[in-house]
C-alpha positions in Angstrom: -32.6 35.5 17.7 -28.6 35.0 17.7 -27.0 32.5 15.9 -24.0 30.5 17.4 -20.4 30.1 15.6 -18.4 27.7 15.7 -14.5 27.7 15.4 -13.0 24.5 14.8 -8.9 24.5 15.1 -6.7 21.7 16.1 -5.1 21.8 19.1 -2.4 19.8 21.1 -2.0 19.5 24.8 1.3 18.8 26.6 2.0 18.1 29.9 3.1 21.4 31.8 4.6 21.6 35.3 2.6 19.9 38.1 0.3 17.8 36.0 -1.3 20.8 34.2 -2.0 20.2 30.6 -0.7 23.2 28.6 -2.6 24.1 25.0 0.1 24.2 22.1 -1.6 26.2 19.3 -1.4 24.7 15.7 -1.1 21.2 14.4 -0.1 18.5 16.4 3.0 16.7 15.2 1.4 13.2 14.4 -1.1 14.3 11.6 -1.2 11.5 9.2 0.3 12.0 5.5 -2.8 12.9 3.3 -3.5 10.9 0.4 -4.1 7.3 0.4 -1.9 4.3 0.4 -2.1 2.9 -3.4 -3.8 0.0 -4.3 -0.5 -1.9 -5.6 1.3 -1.6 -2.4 -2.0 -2.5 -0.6 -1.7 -5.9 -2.9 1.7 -6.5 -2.7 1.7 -6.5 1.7 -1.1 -9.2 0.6 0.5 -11.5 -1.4 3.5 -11.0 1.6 1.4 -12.1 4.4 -0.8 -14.5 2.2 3.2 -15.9 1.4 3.8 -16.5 4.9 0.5 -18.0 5.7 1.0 -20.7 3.0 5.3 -21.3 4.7 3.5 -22.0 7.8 0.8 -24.4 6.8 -1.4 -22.3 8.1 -3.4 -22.3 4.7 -2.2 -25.4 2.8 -3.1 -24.0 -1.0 -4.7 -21.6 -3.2 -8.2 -22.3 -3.1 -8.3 -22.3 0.2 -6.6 -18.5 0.4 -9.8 -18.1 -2.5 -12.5 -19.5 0.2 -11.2 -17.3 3.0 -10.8 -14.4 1.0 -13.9 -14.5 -0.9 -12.3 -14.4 -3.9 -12.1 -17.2 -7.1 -8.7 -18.7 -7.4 -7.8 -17.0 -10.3 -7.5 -14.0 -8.3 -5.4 -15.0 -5.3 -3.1 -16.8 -8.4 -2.8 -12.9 -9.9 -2.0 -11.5 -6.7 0.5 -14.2 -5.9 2.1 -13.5 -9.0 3.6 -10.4 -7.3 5.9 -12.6 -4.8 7.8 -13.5 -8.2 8.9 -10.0 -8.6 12.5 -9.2 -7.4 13.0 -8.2 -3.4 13.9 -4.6 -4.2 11.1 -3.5 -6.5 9.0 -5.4 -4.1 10.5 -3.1 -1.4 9.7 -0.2 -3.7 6.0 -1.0 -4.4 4.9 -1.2 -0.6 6.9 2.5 -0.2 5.5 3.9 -3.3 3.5 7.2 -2.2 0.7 8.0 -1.4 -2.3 8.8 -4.0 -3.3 12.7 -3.7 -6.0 12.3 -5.9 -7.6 10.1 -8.4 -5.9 6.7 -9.9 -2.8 5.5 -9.0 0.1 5.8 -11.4 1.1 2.3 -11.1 -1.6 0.0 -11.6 -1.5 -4.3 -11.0 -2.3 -4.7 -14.7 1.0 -3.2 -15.3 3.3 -5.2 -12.5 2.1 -8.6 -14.1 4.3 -8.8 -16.6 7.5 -7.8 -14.9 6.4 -10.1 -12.6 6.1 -12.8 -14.9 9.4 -12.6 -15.8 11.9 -15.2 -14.8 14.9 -13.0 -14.6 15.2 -10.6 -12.3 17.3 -8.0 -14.2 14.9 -7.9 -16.7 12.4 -7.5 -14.3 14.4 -4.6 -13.1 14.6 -3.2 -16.4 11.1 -3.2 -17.0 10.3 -1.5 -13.6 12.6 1.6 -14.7 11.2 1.1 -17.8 7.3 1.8 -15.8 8.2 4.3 -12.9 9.8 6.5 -15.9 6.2 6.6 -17.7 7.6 4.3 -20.2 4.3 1.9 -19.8 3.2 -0.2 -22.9 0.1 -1.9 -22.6 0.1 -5.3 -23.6 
């Protein structure tokens, strides 16, 4: 009795002369950066688009972002929280990278209380303050 084998190898096909499709050996040049995208910046593009939905009247208030969501209101007010933070470290959290491997570094428990303060220099000291491992719970 023989036993099959099987080879699995990526492979990427171009366009050759006349229409043939030509095999490129190795990795095609799209492959996705591994890791995934951490949960903060995930949260942060929410509270963005949940933002806009409330500047259009699409939603008219918080507890109806809760109903559609599936969340309480306590929740969407936590996430919201994050549109209070200053444009640039906003900017930074949705670019942070992406998780190799177990938790993220920067956690939402963290962001809320830069976010819940008024001033955005502060809030930018704080942030420096984080990203350098300089974290204090509260």
């Amino acid at each position: 009795m023989t036993m099959g084998l099987t080879i699995t190898k990526p492979i990427h096909f171009r366009r050759g002369g006349r229409s043939q499709k030509v095999i490129e050996e190795g990795v095609a040049k799209n492959v996705p950066e591994l890791g995934r995208v951490p949960r903060i910046s995930r949260l942060m593009a929410l509270a963005i688009h949940m933002d806009d939905l409330i500047r259009r009247g699409e939603v008219t208030c918080y507890a109806e972002l809760a109903r559609l969501a599936h969340v309480t209101r306590a929740r969407v007010t936590q996430v919201m929280l994050m549109i209070n933070l200053a444009p640039d470290i906003q900017e930074e959290i949705l670019h942070l990278p992406r998780t190799k491997g177990g938790r993220d570094p920067i956690r939402e428990k963290m962001i809320r209380p830069i976010a819940s303060m008024p001033k955005w220099r502060r809030q930018r000291e704080m942030w420096r303050g984080l990203r350098n491992g300089r974290y204090i719970p509260c």
